[in-house]
NUKOL-394359 format. One record per residue: residue number from 0; residue in three letters; chain; x, y, z of N, C-alpha, C in turn. Coordinates in Angstrom, 1 decimal, always signed. Layout:
<atoms>
<NUM, ALA, A, <X, Y, Z>, <X, Y, Z>, <X, Y, Z>>
...
</atoms>
This chain:
<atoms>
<0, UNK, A, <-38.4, +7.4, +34.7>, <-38.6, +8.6, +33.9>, <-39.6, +9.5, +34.7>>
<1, UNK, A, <-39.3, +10.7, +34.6>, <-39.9, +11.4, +35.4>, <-41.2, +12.1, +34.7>>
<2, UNK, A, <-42.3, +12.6, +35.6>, <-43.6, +13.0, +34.5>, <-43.3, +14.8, +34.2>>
<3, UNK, A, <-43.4, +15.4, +33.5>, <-43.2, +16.7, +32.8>, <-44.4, +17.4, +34.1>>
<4, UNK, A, <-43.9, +18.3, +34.5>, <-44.5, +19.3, +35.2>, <-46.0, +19.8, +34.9>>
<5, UNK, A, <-47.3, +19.7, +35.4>, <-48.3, +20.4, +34.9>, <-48.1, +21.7, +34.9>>
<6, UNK, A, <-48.3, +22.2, +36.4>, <-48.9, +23.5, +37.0>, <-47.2, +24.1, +37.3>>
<7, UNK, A, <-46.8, +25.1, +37.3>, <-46.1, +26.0, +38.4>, <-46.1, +27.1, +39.4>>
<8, UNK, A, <-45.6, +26.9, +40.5>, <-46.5, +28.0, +41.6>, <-45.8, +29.4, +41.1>>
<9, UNK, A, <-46.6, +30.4, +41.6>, <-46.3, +31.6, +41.3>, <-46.6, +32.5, +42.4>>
<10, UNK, A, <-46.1, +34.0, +43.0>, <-46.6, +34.0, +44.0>, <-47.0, +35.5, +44.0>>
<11, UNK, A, <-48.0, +35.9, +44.8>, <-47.9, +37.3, +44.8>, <-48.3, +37.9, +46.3>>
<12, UNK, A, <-48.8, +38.9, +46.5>, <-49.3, +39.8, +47.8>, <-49.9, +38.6, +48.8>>
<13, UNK, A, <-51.3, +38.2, +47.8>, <-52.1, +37.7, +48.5>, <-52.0, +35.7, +49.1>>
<14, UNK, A, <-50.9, +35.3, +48.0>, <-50.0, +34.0, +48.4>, <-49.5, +33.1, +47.0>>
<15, UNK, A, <-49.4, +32.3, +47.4>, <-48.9, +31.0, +46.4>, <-50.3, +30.7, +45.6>>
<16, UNK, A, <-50.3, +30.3, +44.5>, <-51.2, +29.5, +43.6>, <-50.3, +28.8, +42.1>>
<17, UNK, A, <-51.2, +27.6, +41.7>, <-50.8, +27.3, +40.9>, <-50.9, +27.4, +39.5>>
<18, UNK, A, <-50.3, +27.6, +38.2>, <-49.9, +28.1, +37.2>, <-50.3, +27.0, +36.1>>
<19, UNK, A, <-50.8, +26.7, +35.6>, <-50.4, +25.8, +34.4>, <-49.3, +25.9, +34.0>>
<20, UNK, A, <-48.6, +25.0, +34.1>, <-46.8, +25.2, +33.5>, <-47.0, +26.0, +31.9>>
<21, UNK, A, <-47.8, +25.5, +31.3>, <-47.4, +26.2, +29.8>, <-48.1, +27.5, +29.6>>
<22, UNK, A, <-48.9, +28.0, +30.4>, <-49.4, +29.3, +30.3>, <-48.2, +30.8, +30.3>>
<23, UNK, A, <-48.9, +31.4, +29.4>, <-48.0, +32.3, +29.1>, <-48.5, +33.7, +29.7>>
<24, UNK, A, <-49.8, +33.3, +31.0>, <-49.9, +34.5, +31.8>, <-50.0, +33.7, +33.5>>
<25, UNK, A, <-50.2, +35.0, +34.3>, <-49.2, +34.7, +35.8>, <-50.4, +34.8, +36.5>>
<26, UNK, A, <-50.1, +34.4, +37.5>, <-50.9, +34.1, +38.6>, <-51.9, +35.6, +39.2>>
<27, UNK, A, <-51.8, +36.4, +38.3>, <-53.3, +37.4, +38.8>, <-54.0, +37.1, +37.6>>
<28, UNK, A, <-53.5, +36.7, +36.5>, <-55.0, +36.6, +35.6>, <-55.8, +34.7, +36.2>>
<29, UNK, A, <-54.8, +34.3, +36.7>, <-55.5, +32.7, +37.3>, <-56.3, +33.4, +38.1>>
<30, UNK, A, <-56.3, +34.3, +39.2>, <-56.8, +34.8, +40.2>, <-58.2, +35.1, +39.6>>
<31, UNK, A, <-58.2, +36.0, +38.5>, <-59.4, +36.8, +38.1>, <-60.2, +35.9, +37.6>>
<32, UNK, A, <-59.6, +34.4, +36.4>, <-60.3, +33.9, +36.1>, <-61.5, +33.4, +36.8>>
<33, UNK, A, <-61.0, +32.7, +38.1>, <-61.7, +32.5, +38.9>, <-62.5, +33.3, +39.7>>
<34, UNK, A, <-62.0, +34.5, +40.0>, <-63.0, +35.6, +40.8>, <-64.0, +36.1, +40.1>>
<35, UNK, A, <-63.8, +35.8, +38.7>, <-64.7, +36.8, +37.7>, <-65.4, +36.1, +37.0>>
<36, UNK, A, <-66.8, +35.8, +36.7>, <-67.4, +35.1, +35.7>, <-66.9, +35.2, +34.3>>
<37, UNK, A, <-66.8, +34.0, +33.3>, <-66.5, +34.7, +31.8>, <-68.3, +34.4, +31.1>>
<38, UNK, A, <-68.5, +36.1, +30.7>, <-69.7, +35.2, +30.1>, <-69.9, +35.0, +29.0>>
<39, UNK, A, <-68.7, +35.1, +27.8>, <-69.6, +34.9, +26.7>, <-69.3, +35.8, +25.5>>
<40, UNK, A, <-69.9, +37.0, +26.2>, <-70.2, +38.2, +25.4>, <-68.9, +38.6, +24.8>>
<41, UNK, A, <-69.0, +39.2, +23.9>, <-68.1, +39.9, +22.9>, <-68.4, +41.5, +22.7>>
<42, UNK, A, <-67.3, +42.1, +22.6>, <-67.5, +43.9, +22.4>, <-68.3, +44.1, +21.3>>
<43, UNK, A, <-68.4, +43.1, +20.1>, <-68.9, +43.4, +18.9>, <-70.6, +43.3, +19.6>>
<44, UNK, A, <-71.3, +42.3, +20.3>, <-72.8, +42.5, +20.7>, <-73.2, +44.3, +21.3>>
<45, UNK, A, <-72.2, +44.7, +21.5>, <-72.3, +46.5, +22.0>, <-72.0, +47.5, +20.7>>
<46, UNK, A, <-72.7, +47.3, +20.0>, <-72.6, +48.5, +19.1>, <-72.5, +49.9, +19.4>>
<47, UNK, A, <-73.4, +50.4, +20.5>, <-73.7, +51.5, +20.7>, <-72.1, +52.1, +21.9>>
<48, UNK, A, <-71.8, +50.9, +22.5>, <-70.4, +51.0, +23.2>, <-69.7, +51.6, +22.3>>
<49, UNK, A, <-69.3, +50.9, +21.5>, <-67.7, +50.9, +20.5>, <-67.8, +52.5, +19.9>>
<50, UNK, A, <-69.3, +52.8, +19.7>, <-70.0, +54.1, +18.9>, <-69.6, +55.3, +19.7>>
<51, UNK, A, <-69.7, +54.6, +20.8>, <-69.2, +55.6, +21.8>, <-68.4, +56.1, +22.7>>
<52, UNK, A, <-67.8, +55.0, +22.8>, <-65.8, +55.0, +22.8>, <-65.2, +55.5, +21.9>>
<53, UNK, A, <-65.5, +55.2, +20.6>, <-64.6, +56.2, +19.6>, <-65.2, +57.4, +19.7>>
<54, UNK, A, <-66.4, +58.0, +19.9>, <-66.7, +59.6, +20.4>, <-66.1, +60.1, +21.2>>
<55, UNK, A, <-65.3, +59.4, +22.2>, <-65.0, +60.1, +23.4>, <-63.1, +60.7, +22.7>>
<56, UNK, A, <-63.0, +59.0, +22.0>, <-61.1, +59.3, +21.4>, <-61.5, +60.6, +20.7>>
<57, UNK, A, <-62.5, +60.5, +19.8>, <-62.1, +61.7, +18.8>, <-62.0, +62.7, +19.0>>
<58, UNK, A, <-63.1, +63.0, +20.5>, <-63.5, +64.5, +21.1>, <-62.2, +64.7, +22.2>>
<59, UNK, A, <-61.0, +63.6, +22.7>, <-60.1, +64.0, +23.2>, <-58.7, +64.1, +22.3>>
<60, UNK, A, <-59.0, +64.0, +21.0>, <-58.0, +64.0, +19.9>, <-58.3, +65.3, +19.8>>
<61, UNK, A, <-59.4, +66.0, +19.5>, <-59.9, +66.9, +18.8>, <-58.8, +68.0, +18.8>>
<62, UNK, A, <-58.1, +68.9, +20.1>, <-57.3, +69.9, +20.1>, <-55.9, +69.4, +19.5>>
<63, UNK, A, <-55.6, +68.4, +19.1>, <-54.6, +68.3, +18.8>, <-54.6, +68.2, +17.2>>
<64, UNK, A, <-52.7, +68.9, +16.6>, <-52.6, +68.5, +15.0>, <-52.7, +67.7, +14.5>>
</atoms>
């Protein structure tokens, strides 16, 4: 009997890498995981962010009906 597949390769620009077979995202977000620290943080610890990202939608809504 054969063992069920872990990983599957996937390929892009920069080459081959391996996939978790059941992942339902592709070989650049594997890439980032690893290039990019995860720390933690959540958008909700930025209040003053979110406060002011929706200033920006509103003031680029603004001319429109």
């Amino acid at each position: 009997m054969a063992l069920a597949q872990t990983t599957r390769m996937e390929h892009d620009l920069v080459g081959d890498k391996k996939v978790p077979a059941d992942a339902y995202v592709g070989v650049h977000t594997v890439r980032a995981v690893v290039n990019f620290a995860i720390t933690g943080s959540t958008i909700a610890q930025f209040p003053d962010l979110i406060a002011s990202l929706a200033a920006v939608k509103r003031a680029a809504g603004a001319g429109k009906p």
